[in-house]
Biopython code that builds the backbone (N, CA, C, O; Angstrom):
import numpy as np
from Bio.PDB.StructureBuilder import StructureBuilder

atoms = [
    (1, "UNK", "N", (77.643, 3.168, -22.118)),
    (1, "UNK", "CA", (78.994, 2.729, -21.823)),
    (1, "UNK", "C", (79.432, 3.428, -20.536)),
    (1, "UNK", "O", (79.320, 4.607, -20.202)),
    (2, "UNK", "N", (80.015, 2.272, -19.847)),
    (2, "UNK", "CA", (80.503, 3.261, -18.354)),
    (2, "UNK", "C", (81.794, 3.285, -18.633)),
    (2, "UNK", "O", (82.451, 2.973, -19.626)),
    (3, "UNK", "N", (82.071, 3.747, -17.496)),
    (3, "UNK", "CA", (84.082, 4.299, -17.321)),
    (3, "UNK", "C", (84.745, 3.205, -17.924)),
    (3, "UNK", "O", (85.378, 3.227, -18.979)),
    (4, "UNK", "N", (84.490, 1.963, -16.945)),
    (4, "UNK", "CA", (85.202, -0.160, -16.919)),
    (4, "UNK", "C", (85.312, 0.096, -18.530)),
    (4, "UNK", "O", (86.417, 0.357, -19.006)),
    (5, "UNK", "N", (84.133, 0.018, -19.379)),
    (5, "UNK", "CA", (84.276, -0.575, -20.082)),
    (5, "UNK", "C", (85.129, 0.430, -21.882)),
    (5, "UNK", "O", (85.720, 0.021, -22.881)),
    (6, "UNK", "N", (84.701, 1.762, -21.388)),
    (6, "UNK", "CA", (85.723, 2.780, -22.021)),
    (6, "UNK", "C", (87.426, 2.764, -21.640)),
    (6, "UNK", "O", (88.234, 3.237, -22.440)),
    (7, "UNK", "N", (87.812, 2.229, -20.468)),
    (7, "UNK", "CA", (88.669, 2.302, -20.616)),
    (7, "UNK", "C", (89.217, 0.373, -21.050)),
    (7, "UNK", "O", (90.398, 0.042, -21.154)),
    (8, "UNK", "N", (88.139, -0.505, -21.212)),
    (8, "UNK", "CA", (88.193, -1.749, -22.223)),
    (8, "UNK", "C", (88.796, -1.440, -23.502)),
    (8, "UNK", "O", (89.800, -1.855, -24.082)),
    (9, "UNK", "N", (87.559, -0.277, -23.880)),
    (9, "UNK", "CA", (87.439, -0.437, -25.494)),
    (9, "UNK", "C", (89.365, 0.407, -25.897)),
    (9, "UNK", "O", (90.307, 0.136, -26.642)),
    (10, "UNK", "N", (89.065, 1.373, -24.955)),
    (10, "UNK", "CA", (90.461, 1.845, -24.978)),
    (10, "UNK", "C", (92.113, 1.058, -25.043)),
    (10, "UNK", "O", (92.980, 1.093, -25.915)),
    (11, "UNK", "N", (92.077, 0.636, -24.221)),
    (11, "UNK", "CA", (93.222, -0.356, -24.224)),
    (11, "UNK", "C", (93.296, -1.590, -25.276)),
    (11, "UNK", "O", (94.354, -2.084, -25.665)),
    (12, "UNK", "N", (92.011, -2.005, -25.669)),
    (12, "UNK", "CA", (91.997, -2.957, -26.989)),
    (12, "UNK", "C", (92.334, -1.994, -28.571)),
    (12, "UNK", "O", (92.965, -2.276, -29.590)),
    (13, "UNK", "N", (91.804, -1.161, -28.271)),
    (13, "UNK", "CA", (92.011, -0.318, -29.491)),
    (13, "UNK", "C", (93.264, 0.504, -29.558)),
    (13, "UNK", "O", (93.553, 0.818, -30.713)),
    (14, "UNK", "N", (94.021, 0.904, -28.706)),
    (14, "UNK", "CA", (95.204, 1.337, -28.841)),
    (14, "UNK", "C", (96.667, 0.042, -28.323)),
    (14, "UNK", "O", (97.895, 0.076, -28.400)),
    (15, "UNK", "N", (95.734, -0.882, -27.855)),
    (15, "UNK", "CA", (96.838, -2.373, -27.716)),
    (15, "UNK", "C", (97.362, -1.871, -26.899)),
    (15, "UNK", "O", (98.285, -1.270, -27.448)),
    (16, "UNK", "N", (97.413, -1.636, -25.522)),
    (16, "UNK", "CA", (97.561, -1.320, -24.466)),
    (16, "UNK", "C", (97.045, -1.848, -23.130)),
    (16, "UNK", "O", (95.984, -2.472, -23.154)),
    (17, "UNK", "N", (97.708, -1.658, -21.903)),
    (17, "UNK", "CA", (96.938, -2.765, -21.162)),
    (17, "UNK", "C", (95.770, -1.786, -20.319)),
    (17, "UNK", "O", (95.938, -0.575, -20.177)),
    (18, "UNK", "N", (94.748, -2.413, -19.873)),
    (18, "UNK", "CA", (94.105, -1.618, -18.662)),
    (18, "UNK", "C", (94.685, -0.542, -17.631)),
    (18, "UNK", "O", (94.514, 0.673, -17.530)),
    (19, "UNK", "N", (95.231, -1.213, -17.108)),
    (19, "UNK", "CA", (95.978, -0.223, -16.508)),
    (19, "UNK", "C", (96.262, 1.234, -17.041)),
    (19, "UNK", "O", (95.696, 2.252, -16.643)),
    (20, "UNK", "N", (97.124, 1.164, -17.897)),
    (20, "UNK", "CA", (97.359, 2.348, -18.437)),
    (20, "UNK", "C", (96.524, 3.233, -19.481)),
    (20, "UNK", "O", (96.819, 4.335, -19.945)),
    (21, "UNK", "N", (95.406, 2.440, -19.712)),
    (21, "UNK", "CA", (94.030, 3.179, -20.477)),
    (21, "UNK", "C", (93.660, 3.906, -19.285)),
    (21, "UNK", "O", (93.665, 5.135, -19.226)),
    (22, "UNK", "N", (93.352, 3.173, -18.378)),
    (22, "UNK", "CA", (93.028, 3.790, -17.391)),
    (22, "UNK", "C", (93.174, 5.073, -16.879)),
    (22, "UNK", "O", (92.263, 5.885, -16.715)),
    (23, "UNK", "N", (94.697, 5.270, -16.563)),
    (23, "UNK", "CA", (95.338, 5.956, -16.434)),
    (23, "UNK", "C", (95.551, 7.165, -17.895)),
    (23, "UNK", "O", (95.845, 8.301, -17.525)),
    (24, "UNK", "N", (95.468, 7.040, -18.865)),
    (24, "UNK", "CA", (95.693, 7.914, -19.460)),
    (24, "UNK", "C", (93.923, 8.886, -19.976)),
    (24, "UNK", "O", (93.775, 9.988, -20.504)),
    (25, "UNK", "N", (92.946, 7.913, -19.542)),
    (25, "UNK", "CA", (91.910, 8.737, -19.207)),
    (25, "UNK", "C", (91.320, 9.565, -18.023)),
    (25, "UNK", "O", (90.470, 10.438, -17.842)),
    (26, "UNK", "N", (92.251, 8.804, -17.290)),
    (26, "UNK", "CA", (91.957, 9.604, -15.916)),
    (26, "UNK", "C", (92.856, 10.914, -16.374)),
    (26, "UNK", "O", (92.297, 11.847, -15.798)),
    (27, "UNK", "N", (94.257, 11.590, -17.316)),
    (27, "UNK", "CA", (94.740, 12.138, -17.591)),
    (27, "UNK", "C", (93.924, 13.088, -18.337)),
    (27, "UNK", "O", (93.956, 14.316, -18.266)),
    (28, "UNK", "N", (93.001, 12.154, -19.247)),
    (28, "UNK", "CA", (92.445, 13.493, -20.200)),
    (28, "UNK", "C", (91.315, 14.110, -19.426)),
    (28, "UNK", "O", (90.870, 15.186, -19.826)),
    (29, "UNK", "N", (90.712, 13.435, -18.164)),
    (29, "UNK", "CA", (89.737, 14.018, -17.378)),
    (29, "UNK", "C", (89.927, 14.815, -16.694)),
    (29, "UNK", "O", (89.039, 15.645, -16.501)),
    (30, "UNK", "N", (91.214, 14.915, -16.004)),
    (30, "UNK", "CA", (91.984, 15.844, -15.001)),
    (30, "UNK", "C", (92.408, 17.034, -15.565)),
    (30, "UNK", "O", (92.535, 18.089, -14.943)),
    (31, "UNK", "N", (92.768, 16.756, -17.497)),
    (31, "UNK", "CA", (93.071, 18.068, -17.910)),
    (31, "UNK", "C", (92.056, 18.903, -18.542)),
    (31, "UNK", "O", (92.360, 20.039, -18.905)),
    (32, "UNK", "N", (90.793, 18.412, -18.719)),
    (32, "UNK", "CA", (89.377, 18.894, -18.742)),
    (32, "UNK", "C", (89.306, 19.554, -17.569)),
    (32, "UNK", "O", (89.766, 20.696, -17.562)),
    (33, "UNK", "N", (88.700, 18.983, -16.264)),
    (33, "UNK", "CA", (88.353, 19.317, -15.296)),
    (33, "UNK", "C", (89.196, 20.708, -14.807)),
    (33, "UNK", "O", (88.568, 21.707, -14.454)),
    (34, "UNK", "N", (90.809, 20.671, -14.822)),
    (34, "UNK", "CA", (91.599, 21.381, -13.997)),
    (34, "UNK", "C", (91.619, 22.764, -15.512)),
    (34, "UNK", "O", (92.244, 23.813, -15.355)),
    (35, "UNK", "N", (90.965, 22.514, -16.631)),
    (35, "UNK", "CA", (91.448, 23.815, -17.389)),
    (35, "UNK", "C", (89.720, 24.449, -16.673)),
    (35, "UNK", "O", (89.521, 25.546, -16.152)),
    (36, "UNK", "N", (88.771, 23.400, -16.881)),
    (36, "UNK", "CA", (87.355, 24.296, -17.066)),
    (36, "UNK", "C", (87.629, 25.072, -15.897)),
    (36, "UNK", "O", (87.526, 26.279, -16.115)),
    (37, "UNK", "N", (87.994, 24.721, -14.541)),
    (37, "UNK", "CA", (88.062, 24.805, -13.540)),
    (37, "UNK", "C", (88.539, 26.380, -13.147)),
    (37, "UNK", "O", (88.403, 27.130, -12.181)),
    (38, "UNK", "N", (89.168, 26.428, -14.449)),
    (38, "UNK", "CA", (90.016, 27.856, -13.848)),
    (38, "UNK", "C", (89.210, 29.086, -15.130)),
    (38, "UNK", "O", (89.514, 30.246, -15.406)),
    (39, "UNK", "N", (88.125, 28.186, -15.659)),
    (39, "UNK", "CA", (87.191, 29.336, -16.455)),
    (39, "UNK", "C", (87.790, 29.310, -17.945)),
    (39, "UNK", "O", (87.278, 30.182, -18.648)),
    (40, "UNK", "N", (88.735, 28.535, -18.586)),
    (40, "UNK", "CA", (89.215, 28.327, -19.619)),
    (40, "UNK", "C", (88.081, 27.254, -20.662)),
    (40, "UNK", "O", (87.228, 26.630, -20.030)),
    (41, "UNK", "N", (88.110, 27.106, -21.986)),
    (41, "UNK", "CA", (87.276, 25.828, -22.565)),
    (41, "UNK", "C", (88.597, 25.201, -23.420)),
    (41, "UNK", "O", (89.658, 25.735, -23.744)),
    (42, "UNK", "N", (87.983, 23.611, -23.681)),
    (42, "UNK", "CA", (89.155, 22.914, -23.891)),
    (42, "UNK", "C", (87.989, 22.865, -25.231)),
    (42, "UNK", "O", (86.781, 23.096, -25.185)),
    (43, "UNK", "N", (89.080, 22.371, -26.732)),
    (43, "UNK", "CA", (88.162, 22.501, -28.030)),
    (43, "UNK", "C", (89.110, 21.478, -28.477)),
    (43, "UNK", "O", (90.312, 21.727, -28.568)),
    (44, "UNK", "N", (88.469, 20.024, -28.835)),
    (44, "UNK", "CA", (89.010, 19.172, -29.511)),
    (44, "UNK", "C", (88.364, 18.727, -30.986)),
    (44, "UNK", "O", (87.564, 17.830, -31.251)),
    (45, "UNK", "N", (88.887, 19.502, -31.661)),
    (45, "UNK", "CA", (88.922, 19.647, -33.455)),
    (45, "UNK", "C", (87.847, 17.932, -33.896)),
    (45, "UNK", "O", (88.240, 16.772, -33.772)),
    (46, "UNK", "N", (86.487, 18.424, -34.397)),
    (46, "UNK", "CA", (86.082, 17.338, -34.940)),
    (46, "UNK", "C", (85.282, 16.845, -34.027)),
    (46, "UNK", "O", (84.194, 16.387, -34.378)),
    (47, "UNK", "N", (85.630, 16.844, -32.819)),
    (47, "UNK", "CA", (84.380, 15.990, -31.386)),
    (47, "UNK", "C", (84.094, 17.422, -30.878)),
    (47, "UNK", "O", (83.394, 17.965, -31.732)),
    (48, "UNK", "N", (84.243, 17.936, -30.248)),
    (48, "UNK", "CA", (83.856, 19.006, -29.443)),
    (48, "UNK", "C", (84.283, 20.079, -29.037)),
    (48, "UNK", "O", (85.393, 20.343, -29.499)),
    (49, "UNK", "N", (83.645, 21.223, -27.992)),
    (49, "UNK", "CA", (84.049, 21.939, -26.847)),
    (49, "UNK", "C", (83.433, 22.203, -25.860)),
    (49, "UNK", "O", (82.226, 22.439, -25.801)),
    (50, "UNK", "N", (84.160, 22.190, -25.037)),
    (50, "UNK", "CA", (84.021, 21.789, -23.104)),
    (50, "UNK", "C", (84.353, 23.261, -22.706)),
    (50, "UNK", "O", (85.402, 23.900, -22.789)),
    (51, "UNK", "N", (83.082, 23.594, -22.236)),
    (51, "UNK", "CA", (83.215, 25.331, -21.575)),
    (51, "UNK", "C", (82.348, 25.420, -20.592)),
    (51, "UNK", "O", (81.400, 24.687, -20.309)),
    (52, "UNK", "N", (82.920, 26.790, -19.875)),
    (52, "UNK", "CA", (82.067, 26.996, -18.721)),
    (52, "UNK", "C", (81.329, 27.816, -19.032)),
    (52, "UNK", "O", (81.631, 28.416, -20.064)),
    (53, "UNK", "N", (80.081, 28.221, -18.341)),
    (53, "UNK", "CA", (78.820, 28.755, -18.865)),
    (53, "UNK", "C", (78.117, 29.556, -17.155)),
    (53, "UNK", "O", (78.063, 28.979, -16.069)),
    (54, "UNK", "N", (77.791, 30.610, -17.385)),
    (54, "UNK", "CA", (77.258, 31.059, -15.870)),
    (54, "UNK", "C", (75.981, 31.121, -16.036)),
    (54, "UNK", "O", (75.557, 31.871, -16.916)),
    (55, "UNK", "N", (74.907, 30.224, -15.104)),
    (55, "UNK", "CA", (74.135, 30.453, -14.707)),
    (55, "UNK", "C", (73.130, 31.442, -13.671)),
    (55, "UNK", "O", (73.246, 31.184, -12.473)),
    (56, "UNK", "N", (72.318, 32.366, -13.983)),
    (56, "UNK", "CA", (71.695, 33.354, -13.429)),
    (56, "UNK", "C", (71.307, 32.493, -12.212)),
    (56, "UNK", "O", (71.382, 31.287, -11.975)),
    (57, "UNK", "N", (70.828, 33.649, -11.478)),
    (57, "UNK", "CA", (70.095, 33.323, -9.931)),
    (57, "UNK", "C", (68.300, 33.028, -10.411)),
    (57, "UNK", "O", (68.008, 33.626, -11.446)),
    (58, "UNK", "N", (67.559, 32.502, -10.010)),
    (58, "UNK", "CA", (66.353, 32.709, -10.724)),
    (58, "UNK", "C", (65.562, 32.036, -9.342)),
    (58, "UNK", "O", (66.008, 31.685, -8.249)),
    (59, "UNK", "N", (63.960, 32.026, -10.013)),
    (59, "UNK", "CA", (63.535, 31.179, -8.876)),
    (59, "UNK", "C", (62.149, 30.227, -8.936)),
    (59, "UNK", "O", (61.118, 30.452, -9.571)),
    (60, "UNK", "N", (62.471, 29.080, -8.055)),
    (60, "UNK", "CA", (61.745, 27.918, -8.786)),
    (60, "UNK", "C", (60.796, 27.546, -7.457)),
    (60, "UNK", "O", (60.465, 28.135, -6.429)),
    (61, "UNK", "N", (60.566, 26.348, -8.006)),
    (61, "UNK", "CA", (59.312, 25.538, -7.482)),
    (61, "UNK", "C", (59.638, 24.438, -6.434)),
    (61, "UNK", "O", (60.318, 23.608, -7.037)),
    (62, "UNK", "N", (59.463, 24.035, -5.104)),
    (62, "UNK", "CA", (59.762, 23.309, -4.421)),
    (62, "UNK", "C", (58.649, 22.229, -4.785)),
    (62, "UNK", "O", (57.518, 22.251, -4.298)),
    (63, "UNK", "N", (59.138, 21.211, -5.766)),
    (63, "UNK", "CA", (57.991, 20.067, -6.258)),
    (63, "UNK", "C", (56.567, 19.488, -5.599)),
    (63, "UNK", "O", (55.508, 19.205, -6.160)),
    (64, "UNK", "N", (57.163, 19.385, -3.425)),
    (64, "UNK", "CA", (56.669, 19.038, -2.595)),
    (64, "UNK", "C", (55.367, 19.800, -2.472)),
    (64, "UNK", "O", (54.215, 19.522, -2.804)),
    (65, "UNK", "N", (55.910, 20.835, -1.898)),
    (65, "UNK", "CA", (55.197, 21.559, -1.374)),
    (65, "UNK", "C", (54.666, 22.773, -2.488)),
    (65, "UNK", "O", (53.614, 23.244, -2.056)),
    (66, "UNK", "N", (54.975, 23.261, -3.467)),
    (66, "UNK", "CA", (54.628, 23.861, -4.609)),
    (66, "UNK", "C", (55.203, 25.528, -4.045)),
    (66, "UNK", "O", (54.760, 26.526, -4.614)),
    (67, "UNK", "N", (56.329, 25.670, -2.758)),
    (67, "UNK", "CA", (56.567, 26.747, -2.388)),
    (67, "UNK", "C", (57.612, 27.130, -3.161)),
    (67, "UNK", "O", (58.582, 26.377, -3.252)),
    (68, "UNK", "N", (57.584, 28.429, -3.880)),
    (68, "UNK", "CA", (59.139, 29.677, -4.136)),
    (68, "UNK", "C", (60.422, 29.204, -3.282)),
    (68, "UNK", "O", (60.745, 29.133, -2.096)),
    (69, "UNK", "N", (61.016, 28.899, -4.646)),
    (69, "UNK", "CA", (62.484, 28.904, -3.708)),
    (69, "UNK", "C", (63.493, 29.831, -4.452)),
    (69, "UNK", "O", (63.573, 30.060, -5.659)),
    (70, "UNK", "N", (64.354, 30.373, -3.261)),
    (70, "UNK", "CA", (65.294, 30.778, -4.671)),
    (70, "UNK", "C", (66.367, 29.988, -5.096)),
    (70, "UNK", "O", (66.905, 29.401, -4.157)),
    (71, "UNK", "N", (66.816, 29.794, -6.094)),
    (71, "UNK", "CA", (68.318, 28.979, -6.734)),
    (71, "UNK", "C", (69.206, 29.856, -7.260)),
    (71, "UNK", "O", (69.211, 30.485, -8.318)),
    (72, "UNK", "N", (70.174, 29.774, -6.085)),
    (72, "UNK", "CA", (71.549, 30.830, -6.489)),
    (72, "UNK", "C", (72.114, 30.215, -7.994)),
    (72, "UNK", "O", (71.830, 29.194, -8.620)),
    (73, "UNK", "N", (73.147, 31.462, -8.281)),
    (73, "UNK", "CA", (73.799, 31.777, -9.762)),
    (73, "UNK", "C", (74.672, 30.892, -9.585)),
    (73, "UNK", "O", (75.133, 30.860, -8.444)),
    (74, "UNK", "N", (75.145, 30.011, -10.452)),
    (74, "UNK", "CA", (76.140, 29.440, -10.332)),
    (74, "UNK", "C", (76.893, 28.750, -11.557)),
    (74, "UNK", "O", (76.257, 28.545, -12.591)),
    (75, "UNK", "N", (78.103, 28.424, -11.472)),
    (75, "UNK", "CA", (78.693, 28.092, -13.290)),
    (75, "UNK", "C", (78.504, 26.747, -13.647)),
    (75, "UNK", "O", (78.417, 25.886, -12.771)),
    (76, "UNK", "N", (78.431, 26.474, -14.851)),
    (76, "UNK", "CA", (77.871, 24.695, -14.811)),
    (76, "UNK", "C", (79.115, 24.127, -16.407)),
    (76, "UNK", "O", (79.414, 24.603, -17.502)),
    (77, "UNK", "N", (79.322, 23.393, -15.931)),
    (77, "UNK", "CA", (79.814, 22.643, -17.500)),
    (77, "UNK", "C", (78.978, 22.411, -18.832)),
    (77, "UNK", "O", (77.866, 21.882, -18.851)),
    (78, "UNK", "N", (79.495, 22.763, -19.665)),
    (78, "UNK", "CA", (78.724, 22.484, -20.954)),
    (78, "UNK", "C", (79.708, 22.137, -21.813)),
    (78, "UNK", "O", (80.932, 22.258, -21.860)),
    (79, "UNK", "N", (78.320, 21.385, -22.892)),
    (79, "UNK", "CA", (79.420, 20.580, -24.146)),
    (79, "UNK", "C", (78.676, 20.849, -25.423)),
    (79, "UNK", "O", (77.445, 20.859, -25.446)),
    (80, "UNK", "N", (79.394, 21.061, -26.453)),
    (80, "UNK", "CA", (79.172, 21.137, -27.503)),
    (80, "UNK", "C", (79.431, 20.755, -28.913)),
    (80, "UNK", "O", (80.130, 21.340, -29.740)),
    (81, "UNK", "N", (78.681, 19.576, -29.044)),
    (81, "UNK", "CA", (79.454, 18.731, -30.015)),
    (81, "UNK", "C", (79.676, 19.369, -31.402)),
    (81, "UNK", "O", (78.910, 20.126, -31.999)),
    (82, "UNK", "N", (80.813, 18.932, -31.769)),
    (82, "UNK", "CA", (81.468, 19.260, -32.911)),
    (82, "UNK", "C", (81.144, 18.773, -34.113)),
    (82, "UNK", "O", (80.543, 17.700, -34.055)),
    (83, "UNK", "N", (81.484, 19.519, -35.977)),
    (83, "UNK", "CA", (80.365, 18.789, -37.037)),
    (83, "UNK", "C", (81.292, 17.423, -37.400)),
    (83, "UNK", "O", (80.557, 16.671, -38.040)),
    (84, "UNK", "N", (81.937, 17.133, -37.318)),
    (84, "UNK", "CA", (82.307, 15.608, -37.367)),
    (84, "UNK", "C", (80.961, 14.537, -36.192)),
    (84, "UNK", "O", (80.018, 13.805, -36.493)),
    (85, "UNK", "N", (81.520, 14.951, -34.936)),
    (85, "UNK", "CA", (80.523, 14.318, -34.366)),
    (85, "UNK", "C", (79.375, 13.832, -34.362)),
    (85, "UNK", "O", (78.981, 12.698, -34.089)),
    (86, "UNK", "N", (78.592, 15.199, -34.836)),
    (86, "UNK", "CA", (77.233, 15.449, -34.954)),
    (86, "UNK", "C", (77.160, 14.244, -36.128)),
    (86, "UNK", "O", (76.786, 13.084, -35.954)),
    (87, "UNK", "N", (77.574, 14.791, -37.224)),
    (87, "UNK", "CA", (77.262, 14.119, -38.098)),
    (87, "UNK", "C", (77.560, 12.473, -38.248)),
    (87, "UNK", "O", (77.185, 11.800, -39.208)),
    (88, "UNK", "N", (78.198, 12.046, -37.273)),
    (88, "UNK", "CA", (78.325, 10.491, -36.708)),
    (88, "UNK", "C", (76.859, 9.914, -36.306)),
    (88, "UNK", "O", (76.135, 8.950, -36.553)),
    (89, "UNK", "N", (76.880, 11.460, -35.302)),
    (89, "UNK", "CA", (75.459, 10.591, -34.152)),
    (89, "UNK", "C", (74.603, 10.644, -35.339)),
    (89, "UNK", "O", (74.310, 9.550, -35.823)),
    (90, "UNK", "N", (74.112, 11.767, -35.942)),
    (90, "UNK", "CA", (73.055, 11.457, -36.912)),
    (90, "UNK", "C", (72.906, 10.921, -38.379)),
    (90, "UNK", "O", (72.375, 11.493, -39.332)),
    (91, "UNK", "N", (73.546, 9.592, -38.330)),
    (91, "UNK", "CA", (73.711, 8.677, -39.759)),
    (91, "UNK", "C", (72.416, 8.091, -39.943)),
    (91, "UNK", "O", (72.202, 7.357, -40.908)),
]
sb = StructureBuilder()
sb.init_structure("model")
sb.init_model(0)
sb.init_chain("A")
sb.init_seg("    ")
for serial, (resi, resn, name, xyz) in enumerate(atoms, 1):
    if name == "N":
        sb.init_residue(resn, " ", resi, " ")
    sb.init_atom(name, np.array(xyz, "f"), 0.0, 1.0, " ", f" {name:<3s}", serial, name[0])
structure = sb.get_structure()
């Protein structure tokens, strides 16, 4: 499922028009993005939690050429589905 059609299923299911599905997911993305952003995790009871996670410096393999590279430390998004969820995906 892409964005178009989540914010479809959205607006049919809450009887609402496009537009404003739209818009009110672009809302819940912005308040994801702008909490992880500042190193906070967002925890929605039953689906998940959305946290930031720091990645070490380490060092890898240039595929091409099979030369050492290094790959700086850096923070990455992570998700962690919740036991409602889980137990959806695995029926």
């Amino acid at each position: 499922m892409n964005k178009g059609e989540l914010v479809d299923k959205i607006a049919k299911d809450a009887k609402i028009t496009k537009g404003q599905a739209a818009d009110a997911l672009d809302a819940v993305i912005g308040a994801v993005e702008s909490t992880l952003a500042k190193g906070n995790k967002v925890t929605l009871v039953g689906f998940g939690t959305f946290s930031v996670a720091k990645r070490a410096a380490r060092t890898g393999r240039n595929p091409r050429t099979g030369k050492e590279i290094k790959i700086k430390a850096k923070k990455v998004a992570k998700f962690k589905a919740g036991a409602e969820l889980a137990k959806k995906v695995n029926k």
